[in-house]
MARMI-928846 format. One record per atom (N, C-alpha, C, CB): x, y, z; residue in one letter. Coordinates in steps of 0.1 Angstrom, whole numbers, plus 5000, padded with zeros to 4 digits. Each point is the difference from the previous one (the first is absolute). Glycine has a CB too. Layout:
! residues N
X / Y / Z / code
X / Y / Z / A
...
//
This chain:
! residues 128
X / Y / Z / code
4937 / 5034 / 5283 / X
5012 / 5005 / 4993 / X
4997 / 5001 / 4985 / X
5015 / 4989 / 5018 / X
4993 / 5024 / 4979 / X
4994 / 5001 / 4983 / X
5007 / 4987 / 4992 / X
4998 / 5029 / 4998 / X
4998 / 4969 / 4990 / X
5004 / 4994 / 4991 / X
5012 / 5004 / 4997 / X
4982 / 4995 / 4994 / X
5029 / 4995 / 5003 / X
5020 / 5010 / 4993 / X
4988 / 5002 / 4985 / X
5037 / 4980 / 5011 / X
4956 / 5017 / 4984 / X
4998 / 5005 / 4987 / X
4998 / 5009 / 4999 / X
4995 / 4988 / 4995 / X
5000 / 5019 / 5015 / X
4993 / 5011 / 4999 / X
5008 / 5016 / 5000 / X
4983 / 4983 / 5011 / X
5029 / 5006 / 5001 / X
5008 / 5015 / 5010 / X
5015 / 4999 / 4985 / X
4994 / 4994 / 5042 / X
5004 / 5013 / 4950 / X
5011 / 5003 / 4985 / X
5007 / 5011 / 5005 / X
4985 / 4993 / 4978 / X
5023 / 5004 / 5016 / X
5018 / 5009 / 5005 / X
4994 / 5016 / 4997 / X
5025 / 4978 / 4988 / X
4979 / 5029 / 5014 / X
4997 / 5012 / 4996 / X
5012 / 5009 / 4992 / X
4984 / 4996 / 5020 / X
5029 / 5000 / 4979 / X
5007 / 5003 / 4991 / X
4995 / 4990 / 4985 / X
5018 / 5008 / 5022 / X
4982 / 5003 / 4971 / X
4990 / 4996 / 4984 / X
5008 / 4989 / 4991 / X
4989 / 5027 / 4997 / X
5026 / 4973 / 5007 / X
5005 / 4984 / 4991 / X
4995 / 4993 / 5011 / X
5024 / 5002 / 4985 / X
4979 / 4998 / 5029 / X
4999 / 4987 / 5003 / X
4983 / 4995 / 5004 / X
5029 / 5003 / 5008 / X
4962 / 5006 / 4990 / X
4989 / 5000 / 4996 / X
4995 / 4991 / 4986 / X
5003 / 5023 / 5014 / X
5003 / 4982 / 4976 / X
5000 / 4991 / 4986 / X
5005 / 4987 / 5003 / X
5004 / 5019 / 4987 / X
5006 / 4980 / 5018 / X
5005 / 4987 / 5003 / X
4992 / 4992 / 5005 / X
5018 / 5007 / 5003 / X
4975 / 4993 / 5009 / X
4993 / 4992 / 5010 / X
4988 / 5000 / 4990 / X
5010 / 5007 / 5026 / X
4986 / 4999 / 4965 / X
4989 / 4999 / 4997 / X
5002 / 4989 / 4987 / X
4992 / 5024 / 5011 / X
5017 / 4975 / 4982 / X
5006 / 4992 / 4988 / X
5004 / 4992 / 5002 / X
5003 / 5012 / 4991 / X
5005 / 4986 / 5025 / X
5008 / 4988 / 4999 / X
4996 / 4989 / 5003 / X
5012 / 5012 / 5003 / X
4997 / 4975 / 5000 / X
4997 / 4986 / 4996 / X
5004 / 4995 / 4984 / X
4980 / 5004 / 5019 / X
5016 / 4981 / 4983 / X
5008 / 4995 / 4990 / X
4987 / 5001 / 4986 / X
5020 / 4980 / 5019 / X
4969 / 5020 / 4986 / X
4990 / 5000 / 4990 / X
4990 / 5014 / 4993 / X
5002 / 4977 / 5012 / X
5004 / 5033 / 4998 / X
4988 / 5008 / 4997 / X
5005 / 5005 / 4988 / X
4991 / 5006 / 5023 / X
5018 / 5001 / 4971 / X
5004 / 5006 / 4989 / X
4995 / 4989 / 4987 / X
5021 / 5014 / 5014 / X
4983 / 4974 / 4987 / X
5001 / 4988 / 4989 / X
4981 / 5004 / 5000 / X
5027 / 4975 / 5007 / X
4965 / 5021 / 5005 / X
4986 / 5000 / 4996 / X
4995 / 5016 / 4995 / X
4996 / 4979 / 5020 / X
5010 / 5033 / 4984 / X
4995 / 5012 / 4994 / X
5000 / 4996 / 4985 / X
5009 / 5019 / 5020 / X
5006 / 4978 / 4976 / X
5005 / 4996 / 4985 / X
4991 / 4995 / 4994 / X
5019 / 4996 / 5005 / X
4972 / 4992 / 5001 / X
4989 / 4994 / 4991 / X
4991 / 5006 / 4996 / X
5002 / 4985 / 5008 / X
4994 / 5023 / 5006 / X
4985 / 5006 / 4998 / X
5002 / 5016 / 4991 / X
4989 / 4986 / 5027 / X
5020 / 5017 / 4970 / X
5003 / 5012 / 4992 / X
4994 / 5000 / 4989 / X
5018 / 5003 / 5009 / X
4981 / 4981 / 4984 / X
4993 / 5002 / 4983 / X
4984 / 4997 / 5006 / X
5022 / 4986 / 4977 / X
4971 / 5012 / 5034 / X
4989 / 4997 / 5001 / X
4998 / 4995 / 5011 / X
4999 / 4999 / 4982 / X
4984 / 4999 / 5021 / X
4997 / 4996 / 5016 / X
5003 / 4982 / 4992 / X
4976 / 5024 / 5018 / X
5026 / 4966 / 4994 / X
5005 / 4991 / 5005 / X
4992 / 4989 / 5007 / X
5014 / 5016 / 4999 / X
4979 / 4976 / 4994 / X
4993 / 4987 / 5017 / X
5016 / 4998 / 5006 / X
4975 / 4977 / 4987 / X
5023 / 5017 / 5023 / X
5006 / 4994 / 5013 / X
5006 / 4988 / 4990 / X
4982 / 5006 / 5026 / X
5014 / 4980 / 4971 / X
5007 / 4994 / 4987 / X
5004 / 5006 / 4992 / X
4989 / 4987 / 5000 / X
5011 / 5021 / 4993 / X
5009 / 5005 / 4989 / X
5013 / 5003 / 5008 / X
4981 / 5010 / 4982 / X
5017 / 4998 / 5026 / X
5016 / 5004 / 5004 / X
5004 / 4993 / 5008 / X
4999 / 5021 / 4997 / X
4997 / 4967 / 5008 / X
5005 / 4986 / 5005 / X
5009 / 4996 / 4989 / X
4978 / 4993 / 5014 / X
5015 / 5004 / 4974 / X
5006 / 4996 / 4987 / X
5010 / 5008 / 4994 / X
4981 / 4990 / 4996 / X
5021 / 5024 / 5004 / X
5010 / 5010 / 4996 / X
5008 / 4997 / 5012 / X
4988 / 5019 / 4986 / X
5017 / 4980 / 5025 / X
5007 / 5002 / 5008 / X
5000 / 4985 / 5010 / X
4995 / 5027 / 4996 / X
5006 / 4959 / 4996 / X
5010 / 4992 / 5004 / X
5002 / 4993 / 5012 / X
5005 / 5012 / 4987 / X
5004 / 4998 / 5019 / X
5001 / 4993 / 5016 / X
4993 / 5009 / 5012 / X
5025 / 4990 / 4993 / X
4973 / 5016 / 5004 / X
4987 / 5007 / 5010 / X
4994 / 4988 / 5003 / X
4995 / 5023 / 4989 / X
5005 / 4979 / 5024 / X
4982 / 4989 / 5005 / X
4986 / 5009 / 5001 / X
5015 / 4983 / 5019 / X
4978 / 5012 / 4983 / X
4986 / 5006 / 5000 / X
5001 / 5011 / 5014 / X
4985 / 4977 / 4988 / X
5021 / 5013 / 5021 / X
4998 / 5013 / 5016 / X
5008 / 5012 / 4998 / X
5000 / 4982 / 5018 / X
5008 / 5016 / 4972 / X
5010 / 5015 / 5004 / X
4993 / 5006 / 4987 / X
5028 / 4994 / 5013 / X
4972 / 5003 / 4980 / X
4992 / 5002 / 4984 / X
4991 / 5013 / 5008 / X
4996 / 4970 / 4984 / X
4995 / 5018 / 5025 / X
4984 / 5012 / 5009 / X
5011 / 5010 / 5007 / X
4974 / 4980 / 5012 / X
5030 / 5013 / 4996 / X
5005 / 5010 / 5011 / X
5008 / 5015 / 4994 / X
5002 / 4975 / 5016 / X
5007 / 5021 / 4972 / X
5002 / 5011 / 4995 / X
4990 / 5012 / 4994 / X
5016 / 4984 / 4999 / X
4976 / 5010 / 5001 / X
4989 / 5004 / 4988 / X
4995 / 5011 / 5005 / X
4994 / 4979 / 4992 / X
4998 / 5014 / 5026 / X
4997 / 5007 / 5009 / X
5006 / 5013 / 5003 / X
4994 / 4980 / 5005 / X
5022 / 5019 / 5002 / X
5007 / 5011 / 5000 / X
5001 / 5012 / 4994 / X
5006 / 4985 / 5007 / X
4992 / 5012 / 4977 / X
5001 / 5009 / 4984 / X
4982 / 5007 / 5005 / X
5019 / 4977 / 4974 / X
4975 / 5013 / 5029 / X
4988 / 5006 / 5000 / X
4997 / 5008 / 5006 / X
4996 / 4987 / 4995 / X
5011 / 5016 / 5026 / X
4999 / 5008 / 5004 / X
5007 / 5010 / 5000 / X
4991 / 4988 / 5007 / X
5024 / 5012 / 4986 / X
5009 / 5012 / 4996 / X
4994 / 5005 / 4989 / X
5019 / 4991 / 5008 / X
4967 / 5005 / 4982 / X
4992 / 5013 / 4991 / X
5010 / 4992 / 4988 / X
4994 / 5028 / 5018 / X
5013 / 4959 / 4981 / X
5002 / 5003 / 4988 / X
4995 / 4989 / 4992 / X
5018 / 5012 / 5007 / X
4976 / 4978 / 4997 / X
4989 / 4991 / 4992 / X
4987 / 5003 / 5006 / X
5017 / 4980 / 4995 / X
4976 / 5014 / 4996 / X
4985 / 5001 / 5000 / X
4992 / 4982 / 5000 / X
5004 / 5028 / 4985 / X
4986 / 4972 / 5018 / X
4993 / 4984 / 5002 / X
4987 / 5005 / 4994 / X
5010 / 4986 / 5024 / X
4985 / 5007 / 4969 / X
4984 / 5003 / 4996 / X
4997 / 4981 / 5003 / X
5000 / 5027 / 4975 / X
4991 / 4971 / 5032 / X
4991 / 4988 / 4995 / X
4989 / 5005 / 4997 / X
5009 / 4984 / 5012 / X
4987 / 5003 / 4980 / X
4990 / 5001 / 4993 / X
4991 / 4990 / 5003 / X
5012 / 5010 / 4985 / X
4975 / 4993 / 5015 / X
4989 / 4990 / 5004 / X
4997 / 4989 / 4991 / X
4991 / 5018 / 5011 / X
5013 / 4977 / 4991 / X
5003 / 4989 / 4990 / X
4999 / 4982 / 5006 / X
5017 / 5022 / 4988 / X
4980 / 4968 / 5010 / X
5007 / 4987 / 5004 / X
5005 / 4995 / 4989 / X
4986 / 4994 / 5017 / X
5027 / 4999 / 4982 / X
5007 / 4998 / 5014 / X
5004 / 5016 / 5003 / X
5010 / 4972 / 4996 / X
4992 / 5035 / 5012 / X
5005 / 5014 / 5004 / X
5010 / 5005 / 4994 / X
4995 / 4997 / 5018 / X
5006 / 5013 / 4974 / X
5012 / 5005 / 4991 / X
5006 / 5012 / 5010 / X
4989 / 4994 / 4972 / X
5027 / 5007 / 5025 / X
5008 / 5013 / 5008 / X
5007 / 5003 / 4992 / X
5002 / 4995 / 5021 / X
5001 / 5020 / 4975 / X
5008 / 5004 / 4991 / X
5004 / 5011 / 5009 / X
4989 / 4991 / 4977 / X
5029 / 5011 / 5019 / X
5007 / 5005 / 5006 / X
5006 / 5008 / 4986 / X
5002 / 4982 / 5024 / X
4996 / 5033 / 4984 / X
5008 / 5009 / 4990 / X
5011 / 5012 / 5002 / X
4980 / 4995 / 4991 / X
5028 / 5008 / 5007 / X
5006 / 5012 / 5001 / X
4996 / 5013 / 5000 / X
5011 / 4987 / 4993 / X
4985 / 5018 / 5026 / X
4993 / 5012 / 4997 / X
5011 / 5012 / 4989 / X
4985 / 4996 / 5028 / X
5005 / 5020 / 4974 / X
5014 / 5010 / 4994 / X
5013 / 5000 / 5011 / X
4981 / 5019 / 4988 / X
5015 / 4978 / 5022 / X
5011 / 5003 / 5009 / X
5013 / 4988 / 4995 / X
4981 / 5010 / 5023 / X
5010 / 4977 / 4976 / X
5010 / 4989 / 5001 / X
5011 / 5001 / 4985 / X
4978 / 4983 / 5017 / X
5008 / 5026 / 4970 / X
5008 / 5001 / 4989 / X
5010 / 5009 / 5000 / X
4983 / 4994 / 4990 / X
5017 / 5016 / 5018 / X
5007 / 5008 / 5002 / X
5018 / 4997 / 5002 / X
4976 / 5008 / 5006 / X
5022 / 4978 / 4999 / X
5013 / 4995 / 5000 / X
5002 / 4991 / 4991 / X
5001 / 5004 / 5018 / X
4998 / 4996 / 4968 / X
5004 / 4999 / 4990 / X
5016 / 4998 / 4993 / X
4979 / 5009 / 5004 / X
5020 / 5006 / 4996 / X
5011 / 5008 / 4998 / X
5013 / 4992 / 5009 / X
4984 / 5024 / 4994 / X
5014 / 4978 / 5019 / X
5010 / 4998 / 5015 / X
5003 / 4985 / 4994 / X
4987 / 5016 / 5025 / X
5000 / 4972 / 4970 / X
5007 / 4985 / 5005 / X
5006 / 5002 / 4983 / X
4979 / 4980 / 5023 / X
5019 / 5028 / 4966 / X
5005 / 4998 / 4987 / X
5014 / 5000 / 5002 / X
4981 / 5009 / 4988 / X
5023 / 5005 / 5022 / X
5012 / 5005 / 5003 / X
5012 / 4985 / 5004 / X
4984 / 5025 / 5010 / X
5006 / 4972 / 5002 / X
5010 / 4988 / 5007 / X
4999 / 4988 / 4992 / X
4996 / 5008 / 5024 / X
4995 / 4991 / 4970 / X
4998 / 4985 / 4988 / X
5017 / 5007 / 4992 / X
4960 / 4995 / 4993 / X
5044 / 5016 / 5001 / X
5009 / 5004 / 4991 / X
5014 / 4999 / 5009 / X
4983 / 5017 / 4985 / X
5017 / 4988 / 5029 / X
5013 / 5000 / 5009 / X
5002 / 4984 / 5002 / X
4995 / 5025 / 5014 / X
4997 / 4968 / 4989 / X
4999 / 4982 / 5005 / X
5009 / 4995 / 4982 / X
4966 / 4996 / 5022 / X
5029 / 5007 / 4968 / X
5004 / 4996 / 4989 / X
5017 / 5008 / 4997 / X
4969 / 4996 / 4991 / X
5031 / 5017 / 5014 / X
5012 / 5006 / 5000 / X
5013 / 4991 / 5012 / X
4982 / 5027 / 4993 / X
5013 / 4974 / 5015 / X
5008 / 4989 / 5012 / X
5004 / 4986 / 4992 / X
4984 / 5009 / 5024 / X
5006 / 4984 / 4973 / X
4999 / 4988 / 4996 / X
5016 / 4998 / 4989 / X
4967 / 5000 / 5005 / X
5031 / 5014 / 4984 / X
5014 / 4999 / 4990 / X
5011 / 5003 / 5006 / X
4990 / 5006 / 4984 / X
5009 / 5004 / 5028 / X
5014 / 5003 / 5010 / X
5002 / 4986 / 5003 / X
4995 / 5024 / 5012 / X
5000 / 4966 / 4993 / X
5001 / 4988 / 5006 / X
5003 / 4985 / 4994 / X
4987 / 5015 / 5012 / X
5013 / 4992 / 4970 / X
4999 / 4987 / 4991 / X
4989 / 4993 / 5001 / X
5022 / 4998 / 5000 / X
4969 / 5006 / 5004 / X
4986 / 4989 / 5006 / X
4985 / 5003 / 4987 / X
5007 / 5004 / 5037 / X
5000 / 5003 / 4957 / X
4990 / 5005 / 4995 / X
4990 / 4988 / 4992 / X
5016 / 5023 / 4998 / X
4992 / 4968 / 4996 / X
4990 / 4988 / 4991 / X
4991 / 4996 / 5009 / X
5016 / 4990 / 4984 / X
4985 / 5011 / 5027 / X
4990 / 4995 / 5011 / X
4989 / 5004 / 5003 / X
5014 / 4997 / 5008 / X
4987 / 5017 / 4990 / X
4987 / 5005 / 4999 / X
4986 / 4999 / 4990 / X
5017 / 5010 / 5009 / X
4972 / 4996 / 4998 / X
4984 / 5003 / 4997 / X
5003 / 5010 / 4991 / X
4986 / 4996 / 5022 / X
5004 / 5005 / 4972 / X
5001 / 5013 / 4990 / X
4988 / 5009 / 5009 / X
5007 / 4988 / 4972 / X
4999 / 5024 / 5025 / X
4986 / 5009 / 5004 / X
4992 / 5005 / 4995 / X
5009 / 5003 / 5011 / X
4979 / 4990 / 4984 / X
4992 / 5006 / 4991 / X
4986 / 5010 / 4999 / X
5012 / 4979 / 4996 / X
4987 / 5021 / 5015 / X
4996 / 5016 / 5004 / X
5008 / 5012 / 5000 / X
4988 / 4989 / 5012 / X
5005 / 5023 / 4976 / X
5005 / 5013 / 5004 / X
4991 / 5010 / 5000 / X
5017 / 4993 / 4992 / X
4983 / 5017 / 5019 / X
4992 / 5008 / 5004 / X
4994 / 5007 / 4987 / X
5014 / 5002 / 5023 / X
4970 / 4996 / 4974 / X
4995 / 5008 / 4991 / X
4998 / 4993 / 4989 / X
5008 / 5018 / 5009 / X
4994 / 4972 / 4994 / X
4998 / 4991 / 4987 / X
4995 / 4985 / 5002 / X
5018 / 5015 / 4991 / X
4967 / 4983 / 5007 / X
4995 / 4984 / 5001 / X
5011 / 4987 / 4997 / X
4977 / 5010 / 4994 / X
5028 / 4983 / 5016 / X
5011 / 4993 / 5002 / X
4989 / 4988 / 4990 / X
5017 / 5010 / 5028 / X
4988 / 4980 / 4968 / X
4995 / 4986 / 4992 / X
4999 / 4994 / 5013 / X
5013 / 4998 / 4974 / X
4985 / 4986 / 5027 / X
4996 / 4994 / 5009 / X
5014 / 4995 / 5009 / X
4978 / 4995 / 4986 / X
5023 / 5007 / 5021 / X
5017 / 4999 / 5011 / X
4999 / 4987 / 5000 / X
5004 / 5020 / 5018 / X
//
């Protein structure tokens, strides 16, 4: 039986969707947008992530074409995780919803609660 990863909706939102969704993939694109990434660092940017979903997401991004892995021959073994063009390409899309989530948040009085979003498309974000 094929993989559900594999078999993607064929209507093109809900194609985008399946390919974005979950609670982490957008937050991890977000990191890797100013730069490739070890596996620790974005452990450390991103908190409550555990390591298994951390990979397991990672993996999925990797076969949807939108992250990349380089190791390097190295001891101890180094992995650096980056945002292919495809994955940068959605930039723009998570800037969008980073602005709608902050737009809701003032409809809702919730706003002091929030993250700031400090990535914007086209421009080297400072350290998140």
């Amino acid at each position: 039986m094929a993989d559900p990863m594999k078999r993607l909706p064929m209507l093109p939102v809900e194609r985008a969707l399946k390919v974005i969704s979950g609670r982490w993939k957008a937050v991890i694109l977000y990191q890797l947008f100013d730069g490739p990434k070890r596996l620790s660092e974005l452990q450390k940017r991103i908190p409550p992530i555990t390591q298994k979903v951390l990979i397991q997401q990672l993996r999925e991004m990797e076969e949807h074409g939108l992250v990349s892995r380089e190791v390097f021959a190295q001891v101890p073994a180094r992995v650096d995780y980056a945002a292919t063009p495809l994955g940068q390409s959605l930039a723009p899309v998570i800037a969008t919803l980073c602005d709608w989530g902050r737009r809701h948040a003032a409809d809702l009085g919730e706003l002091d609660a929030l993250s700031e979003c400090r990535y914007r498309p086209g421009a080297r974000s400072e350290a998140a």
